[in-house]
C-alpha positions as CSV (number, residue, x, y, z in Angstrom):
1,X,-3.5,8.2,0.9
2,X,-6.0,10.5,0.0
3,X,-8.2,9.7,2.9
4,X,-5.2,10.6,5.4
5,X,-5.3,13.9,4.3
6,X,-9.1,14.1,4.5
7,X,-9.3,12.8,8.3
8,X,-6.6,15.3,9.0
9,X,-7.2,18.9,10.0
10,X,-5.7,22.1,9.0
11,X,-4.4,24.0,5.9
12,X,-1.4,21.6,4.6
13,X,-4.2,18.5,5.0
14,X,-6.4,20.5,2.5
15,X,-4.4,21.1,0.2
16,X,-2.8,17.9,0.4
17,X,-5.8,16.0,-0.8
18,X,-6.2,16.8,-4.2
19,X,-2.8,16.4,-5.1
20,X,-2.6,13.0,-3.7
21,X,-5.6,12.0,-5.9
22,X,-3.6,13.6,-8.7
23,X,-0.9,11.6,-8.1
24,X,-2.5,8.2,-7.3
25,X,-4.3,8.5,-10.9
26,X,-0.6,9.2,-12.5
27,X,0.8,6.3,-11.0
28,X,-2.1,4.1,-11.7
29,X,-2.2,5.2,-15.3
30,X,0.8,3.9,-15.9
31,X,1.4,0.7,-13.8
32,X,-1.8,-0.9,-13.5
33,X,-1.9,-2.2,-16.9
34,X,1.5,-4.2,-16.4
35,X,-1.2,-6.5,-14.0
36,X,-2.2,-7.8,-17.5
37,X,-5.8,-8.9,-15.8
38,X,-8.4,-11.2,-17.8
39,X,-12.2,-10.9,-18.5
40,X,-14.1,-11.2,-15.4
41,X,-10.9,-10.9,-13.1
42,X,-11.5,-11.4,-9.4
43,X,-9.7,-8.7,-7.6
44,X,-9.0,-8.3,-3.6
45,X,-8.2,-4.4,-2.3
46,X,-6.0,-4.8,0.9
47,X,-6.6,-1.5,3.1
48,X,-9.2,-0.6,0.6
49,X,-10.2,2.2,3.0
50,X,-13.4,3.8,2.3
51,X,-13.5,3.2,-1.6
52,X,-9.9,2.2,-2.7
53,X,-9.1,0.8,-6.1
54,X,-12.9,0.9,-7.0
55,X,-12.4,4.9,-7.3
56,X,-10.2,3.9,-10.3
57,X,-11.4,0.9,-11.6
58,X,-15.0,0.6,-10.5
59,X,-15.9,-1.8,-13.7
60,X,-13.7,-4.2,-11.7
61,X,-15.2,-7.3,-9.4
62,X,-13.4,-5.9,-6.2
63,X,-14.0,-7.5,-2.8
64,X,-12.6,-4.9,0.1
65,X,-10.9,-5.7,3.1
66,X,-9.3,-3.6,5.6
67,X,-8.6,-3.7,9.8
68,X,-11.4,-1.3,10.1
69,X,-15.4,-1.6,9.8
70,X,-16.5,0.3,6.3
71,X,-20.1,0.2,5.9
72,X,-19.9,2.7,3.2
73,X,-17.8,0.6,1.0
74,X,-19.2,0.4,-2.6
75,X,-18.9,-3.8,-3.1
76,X,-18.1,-7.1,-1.3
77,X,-15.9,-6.2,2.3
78,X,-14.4,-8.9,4.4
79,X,-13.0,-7.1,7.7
80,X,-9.8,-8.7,8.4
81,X,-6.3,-8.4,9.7
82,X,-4.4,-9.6,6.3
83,X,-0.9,-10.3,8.6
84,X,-3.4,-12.7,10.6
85,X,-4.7,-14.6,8.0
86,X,-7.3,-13.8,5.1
87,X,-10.8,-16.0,4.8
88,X,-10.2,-16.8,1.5
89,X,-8.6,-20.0,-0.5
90,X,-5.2,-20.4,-1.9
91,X,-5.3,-18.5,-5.5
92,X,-9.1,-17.4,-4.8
93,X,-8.7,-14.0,-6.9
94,X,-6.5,-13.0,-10.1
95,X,-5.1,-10.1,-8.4
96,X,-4.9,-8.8,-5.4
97,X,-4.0,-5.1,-4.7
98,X,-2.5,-3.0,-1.4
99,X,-1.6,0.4,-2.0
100,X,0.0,2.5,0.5
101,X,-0.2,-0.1,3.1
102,X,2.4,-2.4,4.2
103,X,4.4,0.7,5.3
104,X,1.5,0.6,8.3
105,X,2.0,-2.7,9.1
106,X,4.7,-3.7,12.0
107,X,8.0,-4.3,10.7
108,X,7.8,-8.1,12.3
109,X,4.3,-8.6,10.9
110,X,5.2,-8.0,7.1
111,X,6.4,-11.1,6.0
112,X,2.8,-13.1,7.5
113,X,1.0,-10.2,5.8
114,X,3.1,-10.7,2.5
115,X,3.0,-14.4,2.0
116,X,-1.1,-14.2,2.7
117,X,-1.6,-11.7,-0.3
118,X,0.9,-14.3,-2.5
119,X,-1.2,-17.1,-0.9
120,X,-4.6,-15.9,-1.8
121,X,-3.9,-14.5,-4.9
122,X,-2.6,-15.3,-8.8
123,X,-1.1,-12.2,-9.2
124,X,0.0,-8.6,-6.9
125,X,0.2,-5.4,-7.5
126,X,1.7,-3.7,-4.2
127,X,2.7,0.0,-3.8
128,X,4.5,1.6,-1.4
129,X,6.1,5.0,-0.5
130,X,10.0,5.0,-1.1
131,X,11.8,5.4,2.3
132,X,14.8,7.2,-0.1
133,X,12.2,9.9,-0.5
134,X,13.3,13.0,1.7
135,X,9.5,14.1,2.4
136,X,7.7,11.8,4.7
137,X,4.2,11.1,2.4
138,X,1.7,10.7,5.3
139,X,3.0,14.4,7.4
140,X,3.8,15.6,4.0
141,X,7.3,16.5,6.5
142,X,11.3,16.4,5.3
143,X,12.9,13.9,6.5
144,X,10.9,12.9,9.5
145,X,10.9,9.2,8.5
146,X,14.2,9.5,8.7
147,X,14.3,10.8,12.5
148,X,14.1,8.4,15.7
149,X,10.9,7.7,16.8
150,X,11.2,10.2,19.6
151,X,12.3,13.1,17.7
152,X,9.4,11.8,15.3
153,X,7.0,11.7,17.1
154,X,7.0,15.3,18.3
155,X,8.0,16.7,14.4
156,X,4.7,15.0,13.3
157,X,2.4,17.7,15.2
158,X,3.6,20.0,12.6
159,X,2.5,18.1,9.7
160,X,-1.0,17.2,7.4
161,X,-1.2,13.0,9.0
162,X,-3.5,14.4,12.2
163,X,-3.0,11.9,14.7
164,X,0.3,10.0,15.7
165,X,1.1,6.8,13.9
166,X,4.3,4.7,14.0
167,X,4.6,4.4,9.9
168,X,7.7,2.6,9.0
169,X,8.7,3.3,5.5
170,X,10.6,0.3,3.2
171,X,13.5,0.4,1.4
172,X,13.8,-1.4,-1.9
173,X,15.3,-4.1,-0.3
174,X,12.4,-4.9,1.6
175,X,10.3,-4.8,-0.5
176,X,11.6,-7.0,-3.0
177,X,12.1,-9.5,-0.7
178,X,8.5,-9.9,-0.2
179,X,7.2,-9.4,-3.4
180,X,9.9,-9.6,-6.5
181,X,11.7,-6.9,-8.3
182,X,10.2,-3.1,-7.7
183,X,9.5,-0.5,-10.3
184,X,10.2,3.0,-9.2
185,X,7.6,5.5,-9.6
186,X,9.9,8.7,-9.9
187,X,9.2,12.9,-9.1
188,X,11.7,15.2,-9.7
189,X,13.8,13.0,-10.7
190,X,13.8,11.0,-7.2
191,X,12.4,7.4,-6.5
192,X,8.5,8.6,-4.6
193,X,7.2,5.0,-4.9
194,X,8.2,1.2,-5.3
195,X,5.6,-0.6,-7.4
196,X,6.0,-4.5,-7.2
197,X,3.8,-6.2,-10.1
198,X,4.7,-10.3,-9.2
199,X,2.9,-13.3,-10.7
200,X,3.3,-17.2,-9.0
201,X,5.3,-17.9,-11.8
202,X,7.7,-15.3,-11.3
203,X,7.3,-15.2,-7.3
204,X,9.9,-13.9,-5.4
205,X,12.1,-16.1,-2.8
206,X,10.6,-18.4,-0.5
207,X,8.7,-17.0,2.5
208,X,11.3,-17.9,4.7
209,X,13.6,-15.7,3.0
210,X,11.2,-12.9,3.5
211,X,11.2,-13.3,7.0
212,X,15.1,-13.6,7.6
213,X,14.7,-9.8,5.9
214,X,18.1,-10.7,3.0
C-alpha cells in the first residue's frame, strides 16, 4: 500500500506513506507469526510490487510475482496473472502471501485467483482492507468505497491513490469464502483489515462454493 501513495502526487500522498509503512509493520507484527512457517520455508509474494513481504521478512526464500514487470525486485519474480493461472505445482511453497490485493482483482475473477493461491501453496496468509471501514484505504477518502462507481469516480480526484482504479473492497463474507475464517485487524476500535491465515487442512469450502459467492 505504501507504493500507492509513493506513485501518487500531492500533499495527502506524502504524508500517507509513512504511515502506511507504520501500519503494515503493526499488522505484520502481530499476524505473521500465526503462519507458524518451518526452516527453510518456501514463500510466494502475490502483488509483491516492487519489494513486498521481503521489506519485512528479507531472511525469508521469497519468489515475487505480480501483473507487472519488476526488474528491481530483490529475489526470484515470475510475472504472472495469479486469477489466470500460476507456473508453479500443486503445494510448491509452504506459504504463500497477498497483501492488499484481491481487493484489485475483478469481483468475477476472485474465486480463479483464490483457489490458485490454495492450489499452489501449503499454507496462506491473505490481507485485505475491510470494506466496513468508513475511509476508503487507497484515496485515503470517507466513504467513497461506499459510493457508485460514477459518483466514485469523480470523488477519487480529490484523494492520495493518483490515477483512477475500479478497487472493489470485500466484506467478511467474501472473504471467508475464499480463504476460511478472517481475523480483524482493528483502529479505533473499527475492523481496518481482514487477515485470513488458512492451512489445507483447515481449507475453507470447496472452490465451487467460492464461486457461487455463499
Amino acid at each position: 500500500m505504501a507504493e500507492v501513495y509513493a506513485t501518487a502526487g500531492g500533499p495527502l500522498a506524502r504524508l500517507a506513506g509513512p504511515f502506511s509503512a507504520r501500519a503494515r509493520a503493526r499488522r505484520h507484527a502481530r499476524f505473521f507469526a500465526l503462519t507458524r512457517l518451518p526452516a527453510g520455508a518456501k514463500v510466494l509474494d502475490v502483488g509483491c510490487g516492487r519489494i513486498g513481504l521481503q521489506a519485512l521478512e528479507p531472511e525469508l526464500d521469497i519468489t515475487g510475482v505480480d501483473l507487472a514487470p519488476r526488474p528491481e525486485y530483490p529475489g526470484p519474480f515470475v510475472q504472472a496473472d495469479a486469477a489466470a493461472g500460476l507456473p508453479f505445482a500443486e503445494n510448491e511453497f509452504d506459504l504463500v502471501y497477498c497483501s492488499s490485493v484481491i481487493e484489485h482483482v475483478p469481483p468475477a475473477r476472485r474465486a480463479a485467483f483464490a483457489a490458485e493461491i490454495r492450489r499452489v501453496g501449503r499454507s496462506w496468509f491473505v490481507q485485505t482492507p475491510a470494506y466496513s471501514f468508513p475511509l476508503e484505504p487507497h484515496a485515503l477518502l470517507p466513504f467513497a468505497h461506499w459510493l457508485p462507481v460514477g459518483l466514485r469516480r469523480r470523488y477519487w480526484r480529490m484523494g492520495a491513490a493518483g490515477d483512477w482504479e475500479e478497487i472493489s473492497l470485500l466484506r467478511r463474507g467474501e472473504l471467508e469464502a475464499l480463504f476460511g475464517p478472517a481475523l480483524p485487524e482493528r483502529f479505533g476500535g473499527l475492523v481496518k483489515s481482514w487477515v485470513c491465515v488458512g492451512r489445507m487442512t483447515d481449507s475453507p469450502a470447496p472452490a465451487d462454493r467460492a464461486r457461487a459467492g455463499r
